[in-house]
C-alpha positions in Angstrom: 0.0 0.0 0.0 2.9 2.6 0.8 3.4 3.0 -3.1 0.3 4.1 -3.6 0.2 6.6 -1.2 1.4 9.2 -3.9 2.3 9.5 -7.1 6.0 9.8 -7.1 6.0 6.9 -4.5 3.7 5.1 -7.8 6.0 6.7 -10.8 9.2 5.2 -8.5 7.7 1.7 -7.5 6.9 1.0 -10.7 9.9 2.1 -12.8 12.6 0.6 -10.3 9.9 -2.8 -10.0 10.6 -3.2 -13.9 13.8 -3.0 -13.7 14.5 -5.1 -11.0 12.5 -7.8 -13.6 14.7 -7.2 -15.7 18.0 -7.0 -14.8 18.2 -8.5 -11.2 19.9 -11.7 -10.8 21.6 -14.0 -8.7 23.1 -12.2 -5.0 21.5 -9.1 -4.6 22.8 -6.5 -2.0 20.1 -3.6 -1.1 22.1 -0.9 -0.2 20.4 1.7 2.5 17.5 -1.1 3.1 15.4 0.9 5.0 12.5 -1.0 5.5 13.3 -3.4 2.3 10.3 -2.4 0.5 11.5 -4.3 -2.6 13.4 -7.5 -1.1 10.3 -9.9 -1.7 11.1 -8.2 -5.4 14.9 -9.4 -5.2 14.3 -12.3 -3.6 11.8 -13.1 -6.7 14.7 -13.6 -9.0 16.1 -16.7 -7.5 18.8 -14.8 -5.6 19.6 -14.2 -1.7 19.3 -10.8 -0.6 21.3 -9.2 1.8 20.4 -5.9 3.3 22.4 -3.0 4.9 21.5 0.1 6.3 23.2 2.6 8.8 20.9 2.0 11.5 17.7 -0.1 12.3 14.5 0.9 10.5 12.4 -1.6 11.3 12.8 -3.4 8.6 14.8 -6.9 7.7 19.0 -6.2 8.4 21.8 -7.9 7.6 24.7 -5.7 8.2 24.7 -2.3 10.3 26.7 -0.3 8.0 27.8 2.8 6.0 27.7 2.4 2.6 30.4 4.8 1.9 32.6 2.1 3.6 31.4 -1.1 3.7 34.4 -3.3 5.6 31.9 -6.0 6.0 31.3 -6.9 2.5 33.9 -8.8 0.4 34.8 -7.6 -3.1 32.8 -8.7 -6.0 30.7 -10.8 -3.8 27.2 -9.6 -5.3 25.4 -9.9 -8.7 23.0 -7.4 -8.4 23.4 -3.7 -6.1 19.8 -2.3 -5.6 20.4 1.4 -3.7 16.8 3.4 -4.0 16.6 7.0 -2.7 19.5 6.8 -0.7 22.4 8.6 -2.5 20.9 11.9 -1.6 21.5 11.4 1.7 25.3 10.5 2.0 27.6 13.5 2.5 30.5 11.5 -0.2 28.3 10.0 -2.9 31.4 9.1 -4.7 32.3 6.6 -2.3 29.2 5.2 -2.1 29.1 4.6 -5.7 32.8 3.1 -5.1 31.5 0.5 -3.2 28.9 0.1 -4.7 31.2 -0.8 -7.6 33.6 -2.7 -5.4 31.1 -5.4 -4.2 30.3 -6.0 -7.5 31.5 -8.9 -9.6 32.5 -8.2 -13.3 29.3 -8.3 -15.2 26.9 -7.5 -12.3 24.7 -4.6 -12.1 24.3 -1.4 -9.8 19.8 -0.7 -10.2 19.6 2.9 -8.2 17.4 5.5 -8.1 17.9 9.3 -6.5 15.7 12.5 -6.6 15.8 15.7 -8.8 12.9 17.4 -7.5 12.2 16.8 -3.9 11.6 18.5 -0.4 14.3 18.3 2.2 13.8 15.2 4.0 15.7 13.5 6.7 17.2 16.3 7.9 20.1 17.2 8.3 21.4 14.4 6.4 19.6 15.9 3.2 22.5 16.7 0.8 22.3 16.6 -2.5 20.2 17.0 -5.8 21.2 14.9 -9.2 20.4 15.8 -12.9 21.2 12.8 -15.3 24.6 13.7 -16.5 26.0 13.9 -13.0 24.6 10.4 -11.8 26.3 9.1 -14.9 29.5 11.1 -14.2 29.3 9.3 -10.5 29.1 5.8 -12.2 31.7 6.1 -14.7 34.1 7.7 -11.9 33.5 4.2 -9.7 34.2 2.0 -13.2 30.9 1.2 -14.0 30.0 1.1 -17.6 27.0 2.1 -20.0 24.9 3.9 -17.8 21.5 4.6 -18.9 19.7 7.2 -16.9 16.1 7.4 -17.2 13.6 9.9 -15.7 10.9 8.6 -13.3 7.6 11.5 -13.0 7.6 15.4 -14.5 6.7 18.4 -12.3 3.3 16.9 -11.2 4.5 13.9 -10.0 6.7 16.1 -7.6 3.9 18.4 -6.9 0.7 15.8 -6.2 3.2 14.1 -3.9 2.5 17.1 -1.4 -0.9 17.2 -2.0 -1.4 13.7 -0.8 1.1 14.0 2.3 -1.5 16.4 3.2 -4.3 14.7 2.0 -3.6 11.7 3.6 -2.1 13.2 7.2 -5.2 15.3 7.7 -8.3 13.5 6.2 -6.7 9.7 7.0 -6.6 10.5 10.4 -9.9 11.1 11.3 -12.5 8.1 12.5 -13.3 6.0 10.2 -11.8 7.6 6.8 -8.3 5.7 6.2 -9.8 3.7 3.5 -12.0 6.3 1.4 -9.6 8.9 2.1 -6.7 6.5 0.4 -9.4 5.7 -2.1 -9.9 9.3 -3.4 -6.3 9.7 -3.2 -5.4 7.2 -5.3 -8.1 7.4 -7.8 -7.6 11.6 -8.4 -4.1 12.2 -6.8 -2.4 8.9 -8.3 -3.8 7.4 -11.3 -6.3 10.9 -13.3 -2.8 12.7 -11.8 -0.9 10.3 -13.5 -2.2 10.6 -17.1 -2.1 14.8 -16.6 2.1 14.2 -15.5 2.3 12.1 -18.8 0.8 14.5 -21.2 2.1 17.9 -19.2 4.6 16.7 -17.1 7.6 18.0 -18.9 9.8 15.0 -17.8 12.5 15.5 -19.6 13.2 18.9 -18.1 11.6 18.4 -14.8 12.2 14.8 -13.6 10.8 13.7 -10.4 13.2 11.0 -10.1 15.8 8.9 -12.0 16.9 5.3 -12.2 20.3 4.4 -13.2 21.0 1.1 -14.8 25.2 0.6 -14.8 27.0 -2.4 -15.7 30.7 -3.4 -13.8 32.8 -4.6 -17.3 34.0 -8.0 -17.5 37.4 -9.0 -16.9 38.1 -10.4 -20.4 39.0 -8.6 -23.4 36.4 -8.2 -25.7 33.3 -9.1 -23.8 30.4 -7.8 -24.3 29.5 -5.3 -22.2 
């Protein structure tokens, strides 16, 4: 249900959902876990998932740990690196996309996701904003190859995100109305909102989010990468 709860959080789930279809396999690492919100996903593929995080959040943990040095993961020990809405928060983010890298084997792939419009959140640790050429300049400084940088959401995604925090923190609340209040949001705020952001959204300008898909080359001459 928390992926319905606005459209960003919708835009996001989905996006990051296909590509973790897609391009997931084997040992998976989710980086900045959280509440793991898409290990079931991970754990679809066929692969173990191990989660880290720098503290507790209630959520399934592995390893306690910062992910701009992570001593307690080996080198090339993971297939697939999931980090979602997490990058922002680091105060070196081109560490964290070192190891990222480092835990990597050769082939494996790095599936992360950051914000270009949002409001400060988790403050203080709230530190950065990234358009698509400098999350691509972050994953070819850490080795990883072909990125592809796709937007997630235009300028109403970002905006209806508000207006369903507010939505659903004052009308939610009250006796009886958790269910039709998430009904009307989802319906109007979410899905009619969602057709609006595709027509008039101007994405490509003014991206809610954006997923990265990079690639750690192979060892061996001439493969593919």
């Amino acid at each position: 249900m928390t992926h319905t709860l606005s459209l960003a959080r919708y835009r996001l789930h989905q996006r990051l959902q296909a590509a973790i279809d897609e391009y997931a396999t084997g040992r998976c690492l989710d980086a900045g876990s959280g509440r793991s919100p898409y290990r079931a996903l991970l754990a679809h593929r066929g692969g173990s998932v191990v989660s880290i995080d720098i503290e507790d959040r209630s959520g399934p943990l592995d390893i306690q740990g910062d992910i701009q040095c992570m001593p307690q993961v080996a080198s090339e020990s993971f297939d697939t690196v999931l980090c979602s809405q997490v990058l922002e928060h680091v105060p070196r983010p081109w560490d964290a996309m070192a190891e990222l890298a480092r835990v990597l084997r050769p082939g494996g792939r790095v599936l992360l996701t950051v914000p270009h419009l949002s409001v400060i959140h988790e403050a203080p640790h709230d530190y950065f904003r990234y358009t698509r050429y400098g999350l691509a300049a972050l994953a070819r400084g850490a080795g990883l190859s072909h990125p592809v940088v796709r937007p997630t959401g235009g300028l109403l995604c970002f905006l209806m995100h508000g207006v369903s925090a507010a939505w659903m923190s004052i009308v939610a609340c009250l006796p009886g109305m958790l269910w039709p209040a998430w009904a009307v949001n989802y319906l109007l705020l979410v899905r009619v909102a969602g057709v609006l952001d595709r027509m008039v959204g101007f994405r490509s300008i003014y991206p809610c989010d954006y997923l990265l898909v990079a690639r750690k080359p192979s060892r061996a001459k001439g493969a593919d990468p």
